[in-house]
SELUMTOR-424674 format. One record per atom (N, C-alpha, C): residue number from 0; atom name; x negated, y negated, z negated. Coordinates in nm, 4 decimals, padded with zeros to 6 digits. Layout:
(pt NUM,'CA',(X,Y,Z));
...
END
This chain:
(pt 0,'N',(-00.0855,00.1171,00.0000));
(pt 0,'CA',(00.0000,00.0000,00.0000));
(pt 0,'C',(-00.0900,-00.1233,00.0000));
(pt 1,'N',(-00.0882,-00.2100,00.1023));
(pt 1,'CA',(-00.1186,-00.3546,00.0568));
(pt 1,'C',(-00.1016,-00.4222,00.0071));
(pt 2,'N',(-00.2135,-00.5320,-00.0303));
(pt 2,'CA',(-00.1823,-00.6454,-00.1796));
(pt 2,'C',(-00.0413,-00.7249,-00.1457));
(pt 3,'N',(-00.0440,-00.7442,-00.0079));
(pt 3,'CA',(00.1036,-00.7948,00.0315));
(pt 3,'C',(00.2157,-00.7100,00.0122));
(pt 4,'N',(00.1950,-00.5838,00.0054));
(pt 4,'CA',(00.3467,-00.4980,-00.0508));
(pt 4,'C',(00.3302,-00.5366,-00.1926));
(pt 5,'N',(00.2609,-00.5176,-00.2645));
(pt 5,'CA',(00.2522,-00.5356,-00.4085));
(pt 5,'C',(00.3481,-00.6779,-00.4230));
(pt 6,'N',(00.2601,-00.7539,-00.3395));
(pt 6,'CA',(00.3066,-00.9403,-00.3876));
(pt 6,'C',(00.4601,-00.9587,-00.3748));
(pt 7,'N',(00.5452,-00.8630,-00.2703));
(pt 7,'CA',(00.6193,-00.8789,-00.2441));
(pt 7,'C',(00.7452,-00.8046,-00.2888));
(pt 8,'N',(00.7212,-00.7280,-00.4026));
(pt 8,'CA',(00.7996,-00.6313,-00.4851));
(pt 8,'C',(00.8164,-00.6789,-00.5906));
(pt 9,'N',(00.9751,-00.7161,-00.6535));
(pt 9,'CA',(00.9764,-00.8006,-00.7297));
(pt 9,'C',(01.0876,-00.7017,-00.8138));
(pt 10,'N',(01.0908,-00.7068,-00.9296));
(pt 10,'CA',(01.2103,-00.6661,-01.0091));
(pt 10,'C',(01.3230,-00.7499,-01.0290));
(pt 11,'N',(01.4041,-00.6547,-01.0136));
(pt 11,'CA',(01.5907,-00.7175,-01.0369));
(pt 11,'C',(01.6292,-00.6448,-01.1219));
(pt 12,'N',(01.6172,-00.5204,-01.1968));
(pt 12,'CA',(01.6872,-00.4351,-01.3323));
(pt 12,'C',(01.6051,-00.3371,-01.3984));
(pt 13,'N',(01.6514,-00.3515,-01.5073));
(pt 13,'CA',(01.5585,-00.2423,-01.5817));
(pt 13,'C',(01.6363,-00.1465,-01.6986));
(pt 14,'N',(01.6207,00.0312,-01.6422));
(pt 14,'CA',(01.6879,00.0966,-01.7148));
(pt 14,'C',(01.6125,00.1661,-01.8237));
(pt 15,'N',(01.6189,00.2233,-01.9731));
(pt 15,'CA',(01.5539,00.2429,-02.0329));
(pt 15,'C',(01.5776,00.4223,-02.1363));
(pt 16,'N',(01.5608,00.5003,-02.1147));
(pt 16,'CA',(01.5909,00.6494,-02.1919));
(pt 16,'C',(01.4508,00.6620,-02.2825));
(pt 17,'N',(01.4533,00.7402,-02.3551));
(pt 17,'CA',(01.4035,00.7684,-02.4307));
(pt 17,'C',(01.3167,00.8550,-02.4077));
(pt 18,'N',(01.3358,00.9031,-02.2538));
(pt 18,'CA',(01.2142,00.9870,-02.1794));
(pt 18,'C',(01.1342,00.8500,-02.0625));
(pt 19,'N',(01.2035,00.7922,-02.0362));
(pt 19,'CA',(01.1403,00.7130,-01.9285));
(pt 19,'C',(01.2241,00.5428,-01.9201));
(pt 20,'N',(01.0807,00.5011,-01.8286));
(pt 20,'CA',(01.1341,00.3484,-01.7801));
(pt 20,'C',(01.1686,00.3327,-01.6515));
(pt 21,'N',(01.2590,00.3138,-01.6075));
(pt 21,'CA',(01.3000,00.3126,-01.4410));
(pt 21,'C',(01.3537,00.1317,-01.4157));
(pt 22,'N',(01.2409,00.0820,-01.3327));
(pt 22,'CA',(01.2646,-00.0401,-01.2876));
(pt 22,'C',(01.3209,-00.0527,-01.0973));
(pt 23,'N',(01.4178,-00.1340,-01.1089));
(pt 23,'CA',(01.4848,-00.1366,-00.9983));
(pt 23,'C',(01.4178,-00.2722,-00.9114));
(pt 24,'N',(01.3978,-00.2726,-00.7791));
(pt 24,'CA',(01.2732,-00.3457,-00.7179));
(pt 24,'C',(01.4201,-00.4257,-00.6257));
(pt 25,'N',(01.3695,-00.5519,-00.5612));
(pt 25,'CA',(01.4572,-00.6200,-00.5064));
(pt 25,'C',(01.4971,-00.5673,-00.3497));
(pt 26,'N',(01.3703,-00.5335,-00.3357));
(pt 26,'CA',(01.3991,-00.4789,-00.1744));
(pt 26,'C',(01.4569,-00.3259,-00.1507));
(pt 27,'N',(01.5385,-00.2581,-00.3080));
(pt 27,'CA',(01.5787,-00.1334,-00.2841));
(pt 27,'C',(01.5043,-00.0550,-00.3568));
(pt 28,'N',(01.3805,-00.0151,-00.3740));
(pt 28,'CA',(01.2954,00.0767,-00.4334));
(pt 28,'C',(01.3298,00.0932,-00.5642));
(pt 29,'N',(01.3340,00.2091,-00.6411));
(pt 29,'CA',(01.3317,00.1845,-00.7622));
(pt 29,'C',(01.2174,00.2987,-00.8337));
(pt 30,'N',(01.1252,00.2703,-00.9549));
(pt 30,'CA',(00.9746,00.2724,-01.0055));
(pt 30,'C',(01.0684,00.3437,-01.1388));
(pt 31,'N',(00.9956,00.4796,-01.1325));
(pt 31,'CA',(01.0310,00.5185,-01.2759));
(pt 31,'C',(00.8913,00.5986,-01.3358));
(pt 32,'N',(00.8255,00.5576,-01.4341));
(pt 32,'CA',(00.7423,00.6079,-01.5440));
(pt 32,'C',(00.8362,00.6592,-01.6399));
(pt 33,'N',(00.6787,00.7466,-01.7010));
(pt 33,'CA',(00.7184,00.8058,-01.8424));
(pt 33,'C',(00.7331,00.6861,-01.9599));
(pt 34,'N',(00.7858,00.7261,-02.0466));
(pt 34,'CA',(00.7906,00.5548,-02.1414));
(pt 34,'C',(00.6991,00.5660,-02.2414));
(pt 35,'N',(00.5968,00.6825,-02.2505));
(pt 35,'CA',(00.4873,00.7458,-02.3306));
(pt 35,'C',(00.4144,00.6238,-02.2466));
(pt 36,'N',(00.3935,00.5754,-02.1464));
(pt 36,'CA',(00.3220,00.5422,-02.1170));
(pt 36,'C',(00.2876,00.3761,-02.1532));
(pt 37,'N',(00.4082,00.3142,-02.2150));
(pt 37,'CA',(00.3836,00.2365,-02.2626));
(pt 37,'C',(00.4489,00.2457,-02.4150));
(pt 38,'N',(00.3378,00.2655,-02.5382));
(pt 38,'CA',(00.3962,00.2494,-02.6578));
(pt 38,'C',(00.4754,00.1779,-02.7199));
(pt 39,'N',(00.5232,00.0725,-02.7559));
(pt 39,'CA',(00.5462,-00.0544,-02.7850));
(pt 39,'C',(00.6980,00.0259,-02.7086));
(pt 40,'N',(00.7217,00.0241,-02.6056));
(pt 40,'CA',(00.8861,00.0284,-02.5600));
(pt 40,'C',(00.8873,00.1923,-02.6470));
(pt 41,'N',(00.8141,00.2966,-02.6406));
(pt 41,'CA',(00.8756,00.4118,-02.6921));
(pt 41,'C',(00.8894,00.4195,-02.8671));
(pt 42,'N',(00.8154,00.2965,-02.9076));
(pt 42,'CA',(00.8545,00.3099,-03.0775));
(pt 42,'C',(00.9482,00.2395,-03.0777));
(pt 43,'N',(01.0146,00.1155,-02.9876));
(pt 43,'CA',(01.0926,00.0089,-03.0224));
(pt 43,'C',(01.1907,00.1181,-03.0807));
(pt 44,'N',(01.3081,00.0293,-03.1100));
(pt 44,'CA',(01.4599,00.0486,-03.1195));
(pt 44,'C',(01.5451,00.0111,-02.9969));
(pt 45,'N',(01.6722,00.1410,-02.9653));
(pt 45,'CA',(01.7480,00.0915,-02.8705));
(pt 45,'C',(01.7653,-00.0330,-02.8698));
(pt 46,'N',(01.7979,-00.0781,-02.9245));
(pt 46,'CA',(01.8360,-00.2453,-02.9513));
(pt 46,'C',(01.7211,-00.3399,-02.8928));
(pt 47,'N',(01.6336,-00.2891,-02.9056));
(pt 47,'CA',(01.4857,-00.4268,-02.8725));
(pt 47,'C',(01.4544,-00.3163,-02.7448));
(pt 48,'N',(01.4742,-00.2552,-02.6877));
(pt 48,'CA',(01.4568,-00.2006,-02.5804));
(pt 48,'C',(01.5646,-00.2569,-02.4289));
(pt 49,'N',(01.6852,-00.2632,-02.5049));
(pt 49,'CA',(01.7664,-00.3125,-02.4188));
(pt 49,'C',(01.7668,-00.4779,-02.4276));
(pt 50,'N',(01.6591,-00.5782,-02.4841));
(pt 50,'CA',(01.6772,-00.6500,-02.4827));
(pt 50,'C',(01.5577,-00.7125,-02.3732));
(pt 51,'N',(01.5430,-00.7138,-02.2915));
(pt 51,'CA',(01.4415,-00.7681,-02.1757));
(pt 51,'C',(01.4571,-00.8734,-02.1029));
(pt 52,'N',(01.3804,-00.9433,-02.0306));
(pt 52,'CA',(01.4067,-01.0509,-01.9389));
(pt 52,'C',(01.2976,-01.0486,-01.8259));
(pt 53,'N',(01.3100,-01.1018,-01.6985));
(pt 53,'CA',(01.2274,-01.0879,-01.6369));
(pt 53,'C',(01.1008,-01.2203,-01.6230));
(pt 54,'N',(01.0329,-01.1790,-01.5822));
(pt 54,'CA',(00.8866,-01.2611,-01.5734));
(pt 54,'C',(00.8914,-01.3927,-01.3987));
(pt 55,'N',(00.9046,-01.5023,-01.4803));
(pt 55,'CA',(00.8752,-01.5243,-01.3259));
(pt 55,'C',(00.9875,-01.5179,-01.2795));
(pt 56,'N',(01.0129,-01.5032,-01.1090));
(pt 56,'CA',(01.0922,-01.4452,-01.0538));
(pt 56,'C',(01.1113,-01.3132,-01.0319));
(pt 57,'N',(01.0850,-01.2537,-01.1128));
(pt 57,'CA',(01.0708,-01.0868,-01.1204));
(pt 57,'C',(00.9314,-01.0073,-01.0862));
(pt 58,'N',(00.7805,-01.0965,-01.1032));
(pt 58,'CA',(00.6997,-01.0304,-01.0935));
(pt 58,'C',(00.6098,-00.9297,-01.2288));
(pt 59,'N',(00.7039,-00.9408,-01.3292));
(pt 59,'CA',(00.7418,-00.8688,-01.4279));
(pt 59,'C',(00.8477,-00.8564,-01.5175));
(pt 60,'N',(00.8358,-00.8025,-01.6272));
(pt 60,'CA',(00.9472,-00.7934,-01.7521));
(pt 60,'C',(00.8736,-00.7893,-01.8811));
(pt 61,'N',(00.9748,-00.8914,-01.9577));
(pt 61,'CA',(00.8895,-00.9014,-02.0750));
(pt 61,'C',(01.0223,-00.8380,-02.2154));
(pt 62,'N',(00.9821,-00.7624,-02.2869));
(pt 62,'CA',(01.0232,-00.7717,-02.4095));
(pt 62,'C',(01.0046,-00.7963,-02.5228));
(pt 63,'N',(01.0618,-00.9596,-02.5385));
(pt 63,'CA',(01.0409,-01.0644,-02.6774));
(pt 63,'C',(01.0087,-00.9461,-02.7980));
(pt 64,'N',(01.0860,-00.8580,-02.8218));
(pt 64,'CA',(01.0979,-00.7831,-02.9492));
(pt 64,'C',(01.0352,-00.7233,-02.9631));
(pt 65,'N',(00.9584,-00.6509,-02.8834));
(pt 65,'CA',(00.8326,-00.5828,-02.8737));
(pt 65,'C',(00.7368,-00.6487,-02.8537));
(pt 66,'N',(00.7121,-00.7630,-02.8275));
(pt 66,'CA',(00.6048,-00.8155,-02.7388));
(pt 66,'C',(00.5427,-00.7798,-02.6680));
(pt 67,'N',(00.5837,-00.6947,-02.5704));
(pt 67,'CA',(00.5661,-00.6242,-02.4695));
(pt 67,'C',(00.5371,-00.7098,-02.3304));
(pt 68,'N',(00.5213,-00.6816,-02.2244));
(pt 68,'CA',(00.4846,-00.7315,-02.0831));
(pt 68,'C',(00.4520,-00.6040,-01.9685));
(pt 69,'N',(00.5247,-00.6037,-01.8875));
(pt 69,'CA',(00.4475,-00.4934,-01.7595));
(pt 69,'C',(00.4890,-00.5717,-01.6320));
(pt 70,'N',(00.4111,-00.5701,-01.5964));
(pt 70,'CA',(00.4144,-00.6303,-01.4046));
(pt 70,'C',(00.4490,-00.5014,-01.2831));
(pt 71,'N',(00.5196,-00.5845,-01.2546));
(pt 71,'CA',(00.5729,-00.4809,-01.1184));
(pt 71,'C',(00.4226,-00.4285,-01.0496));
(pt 72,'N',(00.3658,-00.5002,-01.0233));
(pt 72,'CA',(00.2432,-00.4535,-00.9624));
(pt 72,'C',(00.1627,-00.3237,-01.0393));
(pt 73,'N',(00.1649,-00.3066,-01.1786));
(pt 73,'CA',(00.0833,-00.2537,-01.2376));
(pt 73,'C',(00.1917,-00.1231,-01.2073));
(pt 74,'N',(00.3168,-00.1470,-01.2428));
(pt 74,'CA',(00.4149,-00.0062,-01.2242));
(pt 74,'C',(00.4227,00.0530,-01.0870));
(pt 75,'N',(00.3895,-00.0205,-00.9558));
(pt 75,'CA',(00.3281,00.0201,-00.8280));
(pt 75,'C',(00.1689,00.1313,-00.8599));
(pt 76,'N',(00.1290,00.0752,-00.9230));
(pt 76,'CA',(00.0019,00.0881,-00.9244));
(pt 76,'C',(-00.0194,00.2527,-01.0115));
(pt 77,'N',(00.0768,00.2687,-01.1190));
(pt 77,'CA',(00.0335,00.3479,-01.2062));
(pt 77,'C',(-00.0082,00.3427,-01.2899));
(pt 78,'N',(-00.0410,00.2076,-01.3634));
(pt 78,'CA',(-00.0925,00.1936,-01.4559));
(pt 78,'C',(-00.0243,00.2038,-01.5357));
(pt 79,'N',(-00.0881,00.2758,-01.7175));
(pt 79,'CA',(-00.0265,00.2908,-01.7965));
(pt 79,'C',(-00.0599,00.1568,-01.8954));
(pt 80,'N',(-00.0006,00.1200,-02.0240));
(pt 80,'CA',(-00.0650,00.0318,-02.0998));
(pt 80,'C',(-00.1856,00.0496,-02.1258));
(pt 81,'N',(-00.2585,-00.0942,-02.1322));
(pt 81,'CA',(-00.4087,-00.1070,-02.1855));
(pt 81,'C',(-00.4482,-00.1339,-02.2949));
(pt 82,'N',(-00.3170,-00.1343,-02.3976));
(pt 82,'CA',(-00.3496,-00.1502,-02.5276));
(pt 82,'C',(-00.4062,-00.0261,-02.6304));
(pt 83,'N',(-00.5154,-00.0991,-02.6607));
(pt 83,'CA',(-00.6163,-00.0364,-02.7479));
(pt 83,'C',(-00.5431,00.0617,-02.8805));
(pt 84,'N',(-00.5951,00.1512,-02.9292));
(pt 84,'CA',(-00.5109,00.2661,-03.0194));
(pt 84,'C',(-00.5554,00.1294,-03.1751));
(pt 85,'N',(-00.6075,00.0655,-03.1726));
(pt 85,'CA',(-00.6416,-00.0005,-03.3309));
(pt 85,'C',(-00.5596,-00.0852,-03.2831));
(pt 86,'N',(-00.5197,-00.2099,-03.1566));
(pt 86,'CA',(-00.4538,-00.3071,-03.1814));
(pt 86,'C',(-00.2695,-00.2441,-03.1810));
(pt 87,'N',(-00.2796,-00.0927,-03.1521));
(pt 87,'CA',(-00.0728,-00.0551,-03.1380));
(pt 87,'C',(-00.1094,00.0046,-03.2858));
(pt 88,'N',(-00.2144,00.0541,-03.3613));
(pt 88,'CA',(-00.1885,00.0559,-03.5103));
(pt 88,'C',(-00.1235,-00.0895,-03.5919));
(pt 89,'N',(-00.2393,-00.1904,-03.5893));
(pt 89,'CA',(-00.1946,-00.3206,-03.6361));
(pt 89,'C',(-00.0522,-00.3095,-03.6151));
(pt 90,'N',(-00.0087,-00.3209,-03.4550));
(pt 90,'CA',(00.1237,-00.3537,-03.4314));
(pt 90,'C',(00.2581,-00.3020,-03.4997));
(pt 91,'N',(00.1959,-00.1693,-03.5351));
(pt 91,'CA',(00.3197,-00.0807,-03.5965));
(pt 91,'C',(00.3094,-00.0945,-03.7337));
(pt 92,'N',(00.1947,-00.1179,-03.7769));
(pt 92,'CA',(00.2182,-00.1721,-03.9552));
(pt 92,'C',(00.2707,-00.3159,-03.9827));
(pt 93,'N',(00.2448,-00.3993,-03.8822));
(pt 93,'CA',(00.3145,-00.5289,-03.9021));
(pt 93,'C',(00.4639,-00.5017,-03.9214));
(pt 94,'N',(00.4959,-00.3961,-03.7983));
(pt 94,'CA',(00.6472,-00.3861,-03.8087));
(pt 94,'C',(00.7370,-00.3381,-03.9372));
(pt 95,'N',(00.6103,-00.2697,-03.9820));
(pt 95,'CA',(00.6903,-00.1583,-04.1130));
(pt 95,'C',(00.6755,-00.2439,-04.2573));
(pt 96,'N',(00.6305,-00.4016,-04.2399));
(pt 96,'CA',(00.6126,-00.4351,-04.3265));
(pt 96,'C',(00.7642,-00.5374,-04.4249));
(pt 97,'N',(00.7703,-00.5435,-04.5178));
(pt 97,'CA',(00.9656,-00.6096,-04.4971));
(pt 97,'C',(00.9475,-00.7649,-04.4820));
(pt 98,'N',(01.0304,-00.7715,-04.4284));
(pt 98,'CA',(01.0679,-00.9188,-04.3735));
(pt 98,'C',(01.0780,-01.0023,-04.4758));
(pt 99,'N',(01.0321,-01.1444,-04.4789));
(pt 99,'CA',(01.0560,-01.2270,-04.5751));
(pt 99,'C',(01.2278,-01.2244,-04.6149));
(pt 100,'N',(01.2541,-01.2103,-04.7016));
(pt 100,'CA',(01.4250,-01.2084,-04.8107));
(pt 100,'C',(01.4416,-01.3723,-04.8146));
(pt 101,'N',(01.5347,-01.3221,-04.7701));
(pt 101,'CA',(01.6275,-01.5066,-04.7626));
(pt 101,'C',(01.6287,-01.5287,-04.9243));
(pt 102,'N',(01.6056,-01.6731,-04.9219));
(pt 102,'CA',(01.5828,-01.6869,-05.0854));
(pt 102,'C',(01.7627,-01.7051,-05.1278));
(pt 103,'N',(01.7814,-01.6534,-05.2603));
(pt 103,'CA',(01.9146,-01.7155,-05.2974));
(pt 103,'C',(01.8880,-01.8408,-05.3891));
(pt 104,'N',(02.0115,-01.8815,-05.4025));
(pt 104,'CA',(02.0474,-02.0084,-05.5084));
(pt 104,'C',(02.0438,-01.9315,-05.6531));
(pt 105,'N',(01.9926,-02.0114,-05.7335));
(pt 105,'CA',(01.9835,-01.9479,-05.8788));
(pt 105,'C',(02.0754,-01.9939,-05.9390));
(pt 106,'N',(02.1210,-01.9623,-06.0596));
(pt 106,'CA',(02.2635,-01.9462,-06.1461));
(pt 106,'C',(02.2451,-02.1318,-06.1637));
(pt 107,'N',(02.3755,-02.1831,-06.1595));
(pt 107,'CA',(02.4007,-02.2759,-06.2374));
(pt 107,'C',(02.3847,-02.2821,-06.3823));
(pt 108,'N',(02.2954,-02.4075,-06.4174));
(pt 108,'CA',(02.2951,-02.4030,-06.6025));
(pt 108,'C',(02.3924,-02.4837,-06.6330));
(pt 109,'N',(02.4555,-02.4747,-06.7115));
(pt 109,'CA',(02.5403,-02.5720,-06.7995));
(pt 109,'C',(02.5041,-02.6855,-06.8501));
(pt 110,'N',(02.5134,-02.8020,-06.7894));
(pt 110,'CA',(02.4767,-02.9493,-06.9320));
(pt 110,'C',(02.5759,-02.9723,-06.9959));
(pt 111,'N',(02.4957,-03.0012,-07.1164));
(pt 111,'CA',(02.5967,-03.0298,-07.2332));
(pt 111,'C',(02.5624,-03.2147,-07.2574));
END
């Protein structure tokens, strides 16, 4: 494939299982990987999985909740994620850590 097929393959949808990622391309094609292949979408939650947007005019997809990113080009390509096994550790202990607790209001005292 040429750098011009690449340039010119853009994403319009993205479906997501729990075995795989299948991205739907504008000109018809549709790109399905394993979802092993990118960590970050296979630990998410349905919920932050189905939440995506596209890059650009569709020369990728990003997911806010994951902080995730893959380019159509790289899913042409085969590439799997390049994230390092120490920086998707960090990532997954950040996640497991609890969220700051909304502070409450403390009891009213009485003046006398």
């Amino acid at each position: 494939m040429t750098s011009s097929g690449l340039a010119a393959a853009t994403a319009r949808g993205v479906r997501i299982t729990d075995q795989s990622l299948t991205v739907e391309l504008s000109d018809g094609r549709s790109v399905s990987v394993p979802l092993a292949w990118y960590p970050r979408l296979a630990h998410g939650r349905p919920a932050e999985r189905r939440r995506w947007e596209l890059i650009g005019a569709g020369v990728g997809i990003h997911w806010p909740d994951l902080d995730e990113d893959i380019s159509v080009e790289a899913l042409l390509l085969g590439e799997r994620s390049g994230e390092s096994a120490e920086s998707l550790r960090r990532w997954r202990s950040a996640r497991q850590r609890p969220a700051n607790k909304r502070l409450q209001p403390t009891a009213r005292r009485q003046v006398r």
